[in-house]
C-alpha positions in Angstrom: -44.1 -141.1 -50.3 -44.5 -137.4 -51.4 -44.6 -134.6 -49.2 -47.2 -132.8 -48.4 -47.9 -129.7 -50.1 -46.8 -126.8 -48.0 -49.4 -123.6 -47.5 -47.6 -120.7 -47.9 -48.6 -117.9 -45.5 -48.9 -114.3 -46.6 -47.6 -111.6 -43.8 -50.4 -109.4 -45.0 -53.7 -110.6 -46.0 -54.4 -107.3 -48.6 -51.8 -106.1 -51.3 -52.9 -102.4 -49.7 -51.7 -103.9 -46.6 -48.2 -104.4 -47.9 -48.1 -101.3 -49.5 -49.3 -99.0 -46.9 -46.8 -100.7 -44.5 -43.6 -100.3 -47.5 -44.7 -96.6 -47.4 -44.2 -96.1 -43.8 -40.7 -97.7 -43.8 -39.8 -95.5 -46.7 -40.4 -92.5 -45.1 -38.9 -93.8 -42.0 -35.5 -94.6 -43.7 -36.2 -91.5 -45.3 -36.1 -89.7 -42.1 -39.4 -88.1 -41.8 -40.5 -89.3 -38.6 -38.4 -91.8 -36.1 -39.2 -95.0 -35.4 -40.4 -95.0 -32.5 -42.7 -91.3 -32.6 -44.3 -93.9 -34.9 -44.8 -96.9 -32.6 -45.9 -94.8 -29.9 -48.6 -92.9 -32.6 -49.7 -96.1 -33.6 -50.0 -97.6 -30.1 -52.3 -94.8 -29.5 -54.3 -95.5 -32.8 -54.6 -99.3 -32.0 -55.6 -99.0 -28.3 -58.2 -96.2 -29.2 -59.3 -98.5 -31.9 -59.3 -101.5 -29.7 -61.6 -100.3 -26.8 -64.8 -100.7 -29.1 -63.5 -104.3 -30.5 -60.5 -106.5 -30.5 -58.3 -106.0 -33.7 -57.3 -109.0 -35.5 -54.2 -107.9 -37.3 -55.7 -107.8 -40.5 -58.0 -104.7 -42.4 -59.0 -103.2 -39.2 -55.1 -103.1 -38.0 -54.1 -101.9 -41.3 -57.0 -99.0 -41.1 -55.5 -97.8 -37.6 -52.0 -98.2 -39.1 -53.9 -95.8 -42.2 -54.9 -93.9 -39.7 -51.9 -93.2 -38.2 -49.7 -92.5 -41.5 -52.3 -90.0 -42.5 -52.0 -88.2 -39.5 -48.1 -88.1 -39.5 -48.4 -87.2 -43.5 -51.0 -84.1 -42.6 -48.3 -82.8 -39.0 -45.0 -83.4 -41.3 -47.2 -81.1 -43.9 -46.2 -84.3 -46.1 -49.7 -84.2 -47.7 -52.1 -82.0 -46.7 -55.4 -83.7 -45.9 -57.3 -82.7 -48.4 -55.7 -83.9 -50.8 -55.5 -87.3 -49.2 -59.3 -87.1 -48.3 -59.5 -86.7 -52.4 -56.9 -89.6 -53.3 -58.9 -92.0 -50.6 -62.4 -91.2 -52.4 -60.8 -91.5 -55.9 -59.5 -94.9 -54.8 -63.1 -95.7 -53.4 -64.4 -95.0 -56.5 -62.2 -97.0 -59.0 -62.6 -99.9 -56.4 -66.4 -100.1 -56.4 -66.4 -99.2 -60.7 -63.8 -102.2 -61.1 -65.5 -105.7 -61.8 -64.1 -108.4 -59.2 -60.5 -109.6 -60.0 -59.8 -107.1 -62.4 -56.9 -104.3 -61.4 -58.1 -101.9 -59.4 -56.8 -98.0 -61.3 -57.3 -94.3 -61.3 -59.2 -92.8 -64.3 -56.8 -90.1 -64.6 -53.4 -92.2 -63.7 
């Protein structure tokens, strides 16, 4: 008798997910912010999030994790927030002009 297939499980339902959460550990290890100046950020982020609704762990956890590396980009004057407001819509925009499963890219990349 054969086994059953397994389901593998993905640790983050979003490839933006993954790579939002790579960034943060890079500047991290880069030593740009300590860990745990992060976790406590980000525990303010989540529970501020979390009194209008419950998070799930998936986008709306990975928008208050967004959230909170923005912020810590804009204090370490690691980006300043205009230019991340621009990035975020030029992002927006290739999303919504790219036809579904195609690869999402910036015109001028």
């Amino acid at each position: 008798m054969k086994d059953a297939p397994t389901v593998q499980e993905h640790a983050f339902e979003e490839p933006w997910h993954a790579q939002v959460f790579a960034l943060t550990v890079h500047l991290n290890e880069a030593g740009h912010f300590e860990w745990s100046d992060w976790a406590e950020r980000f525990g303010a982020t989540l529970k501020r999030h979390g009194l209008a609704k419950e998070l799930n762990g998936g986008a709306d956890y990975f928008a208050a994790w967004l959230e909170t590396l923005e912020g810590f980009l804009a204090e370490r004057e690691l980006a300043a927030p205009g230019d991340v407001a621009a990035l975020r819509a030029a992002w927006e925009a290739a999303y919504r002009a790219t036809p579904h499963g195609a690869p999402v890219t910036l015109a001028d990349a």
